[in-house]
C-alpha positions as CSV (number, residue, x, y, z in Angstrom):
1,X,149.9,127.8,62.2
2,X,151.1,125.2,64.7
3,X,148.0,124.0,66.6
4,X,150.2,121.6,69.3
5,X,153.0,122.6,71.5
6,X,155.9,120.8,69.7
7,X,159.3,119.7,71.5
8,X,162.2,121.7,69.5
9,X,163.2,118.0,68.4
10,X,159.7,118.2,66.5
11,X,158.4,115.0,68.5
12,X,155.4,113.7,68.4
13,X,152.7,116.8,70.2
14,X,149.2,115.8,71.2
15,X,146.8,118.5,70.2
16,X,145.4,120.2,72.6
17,X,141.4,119.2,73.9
18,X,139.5,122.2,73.4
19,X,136.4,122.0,76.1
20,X,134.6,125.4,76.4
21,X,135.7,128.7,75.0
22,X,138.2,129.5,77.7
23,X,140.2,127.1,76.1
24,X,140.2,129.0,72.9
25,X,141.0,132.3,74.7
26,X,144.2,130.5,76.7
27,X,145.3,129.3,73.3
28,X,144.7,132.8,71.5
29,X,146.4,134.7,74.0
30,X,149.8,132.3,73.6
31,X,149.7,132.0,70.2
32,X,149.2,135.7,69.2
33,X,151.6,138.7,69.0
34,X,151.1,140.7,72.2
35,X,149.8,143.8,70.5
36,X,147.1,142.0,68.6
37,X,146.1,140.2,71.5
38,X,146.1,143.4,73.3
39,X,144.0,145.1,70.5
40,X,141.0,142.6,70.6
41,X,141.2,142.1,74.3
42,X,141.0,145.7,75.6
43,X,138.4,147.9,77.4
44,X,138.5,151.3,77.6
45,X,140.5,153.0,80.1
46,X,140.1,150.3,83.6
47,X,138.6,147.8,81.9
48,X,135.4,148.0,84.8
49,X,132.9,147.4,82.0
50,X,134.2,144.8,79.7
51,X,134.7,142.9,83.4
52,X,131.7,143.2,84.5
53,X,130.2,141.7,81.5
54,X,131.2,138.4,82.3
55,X,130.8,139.0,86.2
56,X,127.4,140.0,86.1
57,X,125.9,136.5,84.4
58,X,127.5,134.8,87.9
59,X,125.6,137.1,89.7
60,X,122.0,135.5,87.9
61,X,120.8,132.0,89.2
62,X,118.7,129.7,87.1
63,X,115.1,128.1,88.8
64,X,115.7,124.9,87.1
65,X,112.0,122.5,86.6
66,X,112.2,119.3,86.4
67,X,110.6,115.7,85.1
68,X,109.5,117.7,81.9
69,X,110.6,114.6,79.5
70,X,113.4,116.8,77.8
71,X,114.2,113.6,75.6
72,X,114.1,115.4,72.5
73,X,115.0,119.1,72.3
74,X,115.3,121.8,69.7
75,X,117.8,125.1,69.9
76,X,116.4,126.9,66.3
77,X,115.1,130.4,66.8
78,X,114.3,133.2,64.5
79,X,116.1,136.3,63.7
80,X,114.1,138.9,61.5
81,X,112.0,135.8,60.1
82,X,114.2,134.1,59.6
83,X,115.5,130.4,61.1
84,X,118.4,130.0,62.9
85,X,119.9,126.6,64.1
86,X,120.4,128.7,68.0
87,X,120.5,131.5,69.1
88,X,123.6,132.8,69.1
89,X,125.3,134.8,66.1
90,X,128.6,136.2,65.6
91,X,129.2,139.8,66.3
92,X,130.8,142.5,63.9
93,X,134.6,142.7,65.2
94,X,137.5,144.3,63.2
95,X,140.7,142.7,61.3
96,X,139.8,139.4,61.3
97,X,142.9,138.8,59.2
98,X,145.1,139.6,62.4
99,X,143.9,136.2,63.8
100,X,144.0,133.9,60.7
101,X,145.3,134.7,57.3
102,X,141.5,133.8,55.9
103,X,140.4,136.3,58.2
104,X,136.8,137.0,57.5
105,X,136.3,134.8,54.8
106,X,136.7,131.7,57.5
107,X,134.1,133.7,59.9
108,X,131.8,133.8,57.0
109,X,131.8,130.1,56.0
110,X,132.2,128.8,59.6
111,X,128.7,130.8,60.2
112,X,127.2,129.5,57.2
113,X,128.0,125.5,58.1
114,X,126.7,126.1,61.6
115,X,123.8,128.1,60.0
116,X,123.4,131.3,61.9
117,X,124.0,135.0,62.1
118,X,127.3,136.8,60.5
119,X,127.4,140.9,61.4
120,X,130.1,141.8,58.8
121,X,132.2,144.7,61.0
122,X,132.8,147.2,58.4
123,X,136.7,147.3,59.4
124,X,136.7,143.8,57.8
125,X,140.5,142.7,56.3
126,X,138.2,141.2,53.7
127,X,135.7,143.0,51.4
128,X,132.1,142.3,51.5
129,X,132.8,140.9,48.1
130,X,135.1,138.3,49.3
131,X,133.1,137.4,52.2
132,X,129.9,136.8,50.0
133,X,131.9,134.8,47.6
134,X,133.3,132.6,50.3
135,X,129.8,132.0,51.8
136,X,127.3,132.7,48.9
137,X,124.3,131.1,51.6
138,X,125.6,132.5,54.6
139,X,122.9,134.8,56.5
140,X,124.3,137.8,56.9
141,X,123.9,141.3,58.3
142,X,126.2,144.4,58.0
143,X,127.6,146.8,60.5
144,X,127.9,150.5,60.0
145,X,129.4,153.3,61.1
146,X,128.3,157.2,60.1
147,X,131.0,159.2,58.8
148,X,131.7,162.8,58.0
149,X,131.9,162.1,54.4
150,X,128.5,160.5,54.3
151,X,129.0,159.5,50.8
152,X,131.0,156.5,52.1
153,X,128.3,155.5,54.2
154,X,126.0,156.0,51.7
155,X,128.3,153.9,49.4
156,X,128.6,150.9,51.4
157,X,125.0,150.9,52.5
158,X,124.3,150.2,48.4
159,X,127.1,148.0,47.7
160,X,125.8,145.4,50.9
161,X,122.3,145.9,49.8
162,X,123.0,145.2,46.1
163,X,125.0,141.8,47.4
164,X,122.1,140.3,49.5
165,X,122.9,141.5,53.0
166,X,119.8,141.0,55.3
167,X,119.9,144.1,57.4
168,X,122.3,146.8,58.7
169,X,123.9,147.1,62.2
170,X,124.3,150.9,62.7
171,X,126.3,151.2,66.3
172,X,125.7,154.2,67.5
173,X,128.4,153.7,70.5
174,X,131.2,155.5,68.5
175,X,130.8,159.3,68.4
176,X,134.0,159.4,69.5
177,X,136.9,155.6,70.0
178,X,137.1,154.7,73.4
179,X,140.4,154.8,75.4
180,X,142.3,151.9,75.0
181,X,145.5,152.1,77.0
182,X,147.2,148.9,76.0
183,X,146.6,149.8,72.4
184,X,148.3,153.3,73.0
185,X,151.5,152.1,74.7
186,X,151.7,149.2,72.0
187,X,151.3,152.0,69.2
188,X,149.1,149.7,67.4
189,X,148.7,149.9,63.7
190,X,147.4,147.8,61.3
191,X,150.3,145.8,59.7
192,X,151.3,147.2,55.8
193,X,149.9,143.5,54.0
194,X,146.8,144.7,55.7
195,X,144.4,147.1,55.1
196,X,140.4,147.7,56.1
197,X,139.2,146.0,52.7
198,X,136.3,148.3,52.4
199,X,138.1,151.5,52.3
200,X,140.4,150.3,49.9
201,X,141.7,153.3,47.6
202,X,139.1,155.5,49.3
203,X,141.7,157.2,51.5
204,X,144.5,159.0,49.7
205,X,147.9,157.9,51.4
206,X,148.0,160.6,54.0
207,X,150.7,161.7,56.3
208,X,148.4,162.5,59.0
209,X,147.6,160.4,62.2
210,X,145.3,156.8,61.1
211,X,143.0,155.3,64.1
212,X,142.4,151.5,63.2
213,X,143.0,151.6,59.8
214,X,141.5,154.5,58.5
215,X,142.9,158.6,58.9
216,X,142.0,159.9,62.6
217,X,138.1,162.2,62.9
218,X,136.7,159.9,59.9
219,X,133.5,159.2,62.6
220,X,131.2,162.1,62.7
221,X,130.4,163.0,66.4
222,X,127.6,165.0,65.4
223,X,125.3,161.6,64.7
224,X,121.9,162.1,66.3
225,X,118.2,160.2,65.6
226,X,117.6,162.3,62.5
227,X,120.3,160.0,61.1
228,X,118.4,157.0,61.9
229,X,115.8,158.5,59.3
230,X,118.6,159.4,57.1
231,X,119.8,156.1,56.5
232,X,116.0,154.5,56.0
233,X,115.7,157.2,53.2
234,X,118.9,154.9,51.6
235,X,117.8,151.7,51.8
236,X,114.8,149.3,52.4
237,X,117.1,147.0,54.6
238,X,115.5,146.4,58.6
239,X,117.6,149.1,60.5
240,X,119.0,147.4,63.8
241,X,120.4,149.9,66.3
242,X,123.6,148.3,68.1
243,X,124.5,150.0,71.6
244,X,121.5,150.9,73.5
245,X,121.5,150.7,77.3
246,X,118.6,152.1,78.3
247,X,114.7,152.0,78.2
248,X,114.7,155.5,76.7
249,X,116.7,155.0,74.2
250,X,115.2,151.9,73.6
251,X,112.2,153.6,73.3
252,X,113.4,156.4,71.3
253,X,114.5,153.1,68.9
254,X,111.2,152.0,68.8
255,X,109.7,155.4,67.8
256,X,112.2,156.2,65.0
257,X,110.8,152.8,63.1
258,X,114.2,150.4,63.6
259,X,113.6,146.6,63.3
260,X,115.5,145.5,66.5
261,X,117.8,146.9,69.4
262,X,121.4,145.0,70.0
263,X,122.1,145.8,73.9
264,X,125.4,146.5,73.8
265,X,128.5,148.3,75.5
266,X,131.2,147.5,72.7
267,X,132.3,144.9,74.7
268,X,133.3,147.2,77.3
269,X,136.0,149.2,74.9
270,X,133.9,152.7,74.9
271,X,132.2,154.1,78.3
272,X,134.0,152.8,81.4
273,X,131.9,152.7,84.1
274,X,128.6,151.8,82.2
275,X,126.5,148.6,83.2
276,X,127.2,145.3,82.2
277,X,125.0,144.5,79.3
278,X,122.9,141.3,80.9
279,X,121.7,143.9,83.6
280,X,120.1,146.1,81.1
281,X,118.8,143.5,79.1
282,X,115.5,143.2,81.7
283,X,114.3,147.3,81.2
284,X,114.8,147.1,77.2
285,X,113.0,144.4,76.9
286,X,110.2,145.1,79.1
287,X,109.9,148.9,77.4
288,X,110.0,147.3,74.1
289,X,107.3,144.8,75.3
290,X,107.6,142.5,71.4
291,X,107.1,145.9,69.5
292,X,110.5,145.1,67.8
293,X,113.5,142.6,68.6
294,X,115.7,143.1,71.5
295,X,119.3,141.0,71.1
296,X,122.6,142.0,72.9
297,X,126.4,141.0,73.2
298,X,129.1,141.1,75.6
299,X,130.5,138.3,78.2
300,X,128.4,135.5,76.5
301,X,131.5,132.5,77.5
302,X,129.0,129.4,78.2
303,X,125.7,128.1,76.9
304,X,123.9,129.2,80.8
305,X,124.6,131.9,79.6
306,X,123.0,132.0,76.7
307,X,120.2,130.5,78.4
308,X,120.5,133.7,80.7
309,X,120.0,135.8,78.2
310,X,116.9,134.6,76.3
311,X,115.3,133.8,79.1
312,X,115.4,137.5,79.7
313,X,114.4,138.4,76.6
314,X,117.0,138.4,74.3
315,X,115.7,136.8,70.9
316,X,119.9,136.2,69.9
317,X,122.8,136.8,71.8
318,X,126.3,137.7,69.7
319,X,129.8,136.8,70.3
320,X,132.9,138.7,69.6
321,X,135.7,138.1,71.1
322,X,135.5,134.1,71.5
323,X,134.7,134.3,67.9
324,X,138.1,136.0,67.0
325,X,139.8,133.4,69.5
326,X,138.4,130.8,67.4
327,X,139.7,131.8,64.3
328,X,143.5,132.2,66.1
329,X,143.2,128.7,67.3
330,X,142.2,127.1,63.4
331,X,140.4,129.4,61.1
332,X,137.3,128.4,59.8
333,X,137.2,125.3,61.8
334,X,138.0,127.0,65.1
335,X,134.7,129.5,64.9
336,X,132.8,126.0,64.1
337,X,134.1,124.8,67.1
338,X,133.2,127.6,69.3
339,X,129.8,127.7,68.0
340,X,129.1,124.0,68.5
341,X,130.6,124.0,72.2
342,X,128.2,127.1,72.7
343,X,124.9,125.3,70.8
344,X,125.6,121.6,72.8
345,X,126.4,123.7,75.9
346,X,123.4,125.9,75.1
347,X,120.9,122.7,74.8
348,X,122.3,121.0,77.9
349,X,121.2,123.9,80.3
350,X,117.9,124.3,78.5
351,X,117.3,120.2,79.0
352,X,118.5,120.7,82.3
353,X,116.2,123.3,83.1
354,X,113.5,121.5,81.9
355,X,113.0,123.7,78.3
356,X,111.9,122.0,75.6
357,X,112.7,124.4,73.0
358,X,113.4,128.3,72.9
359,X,109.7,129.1,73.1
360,X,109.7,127.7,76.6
361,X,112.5,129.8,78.1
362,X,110.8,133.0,79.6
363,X,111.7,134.8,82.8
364,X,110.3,132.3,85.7
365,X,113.8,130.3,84.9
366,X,115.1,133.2,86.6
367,X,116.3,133.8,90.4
368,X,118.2,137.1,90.9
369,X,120.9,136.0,93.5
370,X,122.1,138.0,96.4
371,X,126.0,138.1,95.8
């Protein structure tokens, strides 16, 4: 993959200064086919929600403090117990292979170099075989999905467990896919050379109608809580709940025994018309009050605001989509790239707001604006 804009003559072609993640996204969207660039940059039917994500971090001013000798500085967090170099991780996102022909298997060592979090989506174009084997020391978590045949749920659930994933990711967001229209008009399908790696051979070639990758009503709508319970009765993994937007559910979360709560709207691609994640980020947290951890996703561009975030609570914010735009732009060094713009961007706003280190970010650095 050309990473320059070339003359047709082949002439000499500076490449191009990537700055902050917009960059990456500018470059993803020339550089990929429209339909795939389509697929990973929907929201479901206007697109209110996955805008709002991004609009409602310029709607939170910071209360910066000052002469706090922030000569020396320090990002690392925990997640689970576990120490992370800052606190961002990468969320779980499909087809990685559409972007880069490594696909998830650059995600997976780019995450273990910068040393953070990896949430393996479970419509991965690589197994979660091949993604241990290309990052045997990579911290990872999995994402899952209930299905009607919960025998493949059950199956995956042993098969991460068995290879030394840390926890799983079950989003809850999903009775039913949102409405995507671009991906509807663009008719898109996975291409033949690729395939959801987990599923392979699990799916008898069917005639019938396929939704990402796998055959149409594979999710089971019928998910409740009592699945929750289900699943702990598999496996002695921390349970983290992904797509929780409000302080009873959060609370319901807390009561059913889960580990930790990702605040999350699916990047916008389910419910239209729901809040922007950073907004409900305040009442989760504060309902929660440090029983169990509370992270979240969606619209994270910029290290404020990740500093945002954790200052409201969050103990790890995820990316998805800049993630995916690294890997179009150069593979396992692209999603390096993004994630040391965020963590040098990320420890400039905290020096500049006077933090030391995470532990000193709390909710003071906060000024709700009037916009």
């Amino acid at each position: 993959m050309s990473i320059c804009g070339c003359n047709r003559d082949g002439a000499h072609c500076a490449e191009m200064s990537m700055v902050c993640l917009t960059d990456f996204e500018e470059y993803a969207k020339q550089h990929l086919s429209k339909a795939t660039w389509d697929y990973y940059a929907a929201g479901a039917d206007e697109c209110c929600t996955r805008d709002d994500n991004l609009l409602a971090y310029k709607r939170i001013r910071l209360r910066p403090r000052i002469l706090r000798d922030v000569s020396v500085s320090d990002t690392r967090t925990t997640v689970l117990g576990t120490e992370i170099s800052f606190p961002v991780g990468i969320a779980p996102t499909a087809f990685h292979c559409l972007a880069w022909h490594e696909g998830e298997m650059a995600t997976a060592r780019a995450t273990e170099a910068v040393n953070t979090c990896y949430i393996t989506s479970t419509y991965s174009t690589c197994s979660v075989e091949e993604i241990v084997a290309a990052a045997p020391n990579g911290y990872r978590w999995f994402q899952l999905y209930v299905y009607r045949d919960r025998k493949l749920s059950e199956q995956i659930v042993h098969r991460v467990e068995s290879l030394g994933y840390k926890a799983l990711v079950l989003t809850v967001d999903v009775p039913y896919t949102g409405k995507r229209r671009n991906d509807i008009r663009n008719q898109f399908k996975l291409p033949p050379h690729l395939k959801v790696k987990n599923f392979d051979g699990v799916f008898q070639e069917s005639a019938g109608p396929e939704e990402y990758g796998i055959p149409a009503n594979t999710l089971d709508p019928s998910i409740s809580w009592k699945d929750v319970y289900w699943l702990q009765s598999l496996t002695r993994l921390p349970i983290i709940i992904k797509g929780i937007l409000t302080k009873e559910d959060a609370e319901l979360a807390v009561e059913h025994g889960v580990q930790g709560i990702i605040v999350s709207n699916h990047g916008g691609r389910q419910l239209d018309g729901g809040p922007a994640t950073i907004d409900c980020l305040s009442e989760i947290v504060d309902t929660v009050q440090g029983r169990i951890e509370v992270y979240m996703d969606g619209g994270i561009r910029t290290g404020s605001d990740v500093l945002k975030a954790v200052a409201l609570g969050a103990k790890c914010v995820f990316i998805g989509r800049p993630a995916v735009w690294g890997l179009a732009y150069k593979g396992e060094e692209g999603v390096r790239e993004v994630l040391q713009i965020l963590n040098d961007e990320f420890r400039l706003s905290m020096a500049l707001s006077g933090c030391r280190n995470v532990a000193e970010i709390n909710r003071n650095l906060i000024q709700f604006s009037k916009l």
